[in-house]
C-alpha positions in Angstrom: 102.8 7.7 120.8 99.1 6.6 120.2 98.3 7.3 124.1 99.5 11.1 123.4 96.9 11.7 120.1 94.7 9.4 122.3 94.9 11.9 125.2 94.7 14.9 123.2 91.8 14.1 121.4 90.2 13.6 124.9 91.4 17.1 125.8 90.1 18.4 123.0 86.8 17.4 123.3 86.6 18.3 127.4 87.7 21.7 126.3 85.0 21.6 123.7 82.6 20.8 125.7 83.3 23.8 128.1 83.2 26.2 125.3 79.7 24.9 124.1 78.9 26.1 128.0 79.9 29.3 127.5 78.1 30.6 124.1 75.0 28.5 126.1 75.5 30.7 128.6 76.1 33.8 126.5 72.6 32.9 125.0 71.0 33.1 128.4 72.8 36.3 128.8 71.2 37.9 126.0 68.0 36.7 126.7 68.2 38.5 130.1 69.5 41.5 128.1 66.7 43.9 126.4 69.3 45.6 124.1 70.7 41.9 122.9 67.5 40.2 122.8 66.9 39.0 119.1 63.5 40.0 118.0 63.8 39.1 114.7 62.6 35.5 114.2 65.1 33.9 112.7 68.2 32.7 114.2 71.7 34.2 114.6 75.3 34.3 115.3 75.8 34.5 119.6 76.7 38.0 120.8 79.5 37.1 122.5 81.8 39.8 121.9 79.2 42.1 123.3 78.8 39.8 126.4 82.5 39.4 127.0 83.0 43.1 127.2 79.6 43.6 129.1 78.2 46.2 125.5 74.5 46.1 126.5 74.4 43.6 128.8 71.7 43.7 131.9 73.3 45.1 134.8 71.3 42.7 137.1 73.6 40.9 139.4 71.8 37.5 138.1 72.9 38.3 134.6 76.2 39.8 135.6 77.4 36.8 137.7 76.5 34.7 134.8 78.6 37.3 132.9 81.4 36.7 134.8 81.1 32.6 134.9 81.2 32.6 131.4 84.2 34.6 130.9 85.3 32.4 133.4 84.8 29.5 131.0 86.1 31.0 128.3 89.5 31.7 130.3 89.5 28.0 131.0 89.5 27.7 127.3 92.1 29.6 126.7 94.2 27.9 129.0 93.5 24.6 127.5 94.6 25.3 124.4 97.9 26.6 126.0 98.5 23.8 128.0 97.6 21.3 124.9 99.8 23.3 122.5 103.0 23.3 124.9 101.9 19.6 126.0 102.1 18.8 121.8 105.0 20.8 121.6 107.3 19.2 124.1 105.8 15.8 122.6 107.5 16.9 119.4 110.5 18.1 120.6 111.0 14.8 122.9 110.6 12.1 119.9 
């Protein structure tokens, strides 16, 4: 049973790692974007609702296909946490 909360700590932290890639990349995004650039000085939140949907977002094909890779990293997200959720689940169910 230790090899399972072994393995999903390990998945966990992979599937982290790809979401840190994506609000990195959601920050290039809106550096390429004059409507989402911050001007303000001080830090803040990432746009990444805005970036996801493609709200003010440069149409450039540069920034666009980096659009797309991140939602693309994002999906991968998702999935993980499907696929670690149903892997937990059938742990669970089995013992």
């Amino acid at each position: 049973m230790t090899g399972v909360y072994l393995l999903a700590g390990v998945w966990a932290l992979a599937i982290l790692a790809v979401f840190i890639q994506a609000f990195r990349l959601s920050y290039r995004i809106e550096e390429r974007s004059p409507d989402l650039t911050n001007r303000s000085g001080f830090p803040r939140k990432a746009m990444m609702f805005h970036t996801v949907t493609n709200m003010k977002v440069a149409r450039d094909a540069e920034t666009q296909g980096m659009r797309r890779r991140m939602n693309g990293l994002l999906l991968i997200v998702l999935a993980g946490f499907a696929i670690m959720g149903a892997g937990l689940h059938l742990v669970r169910a089995g013992g």
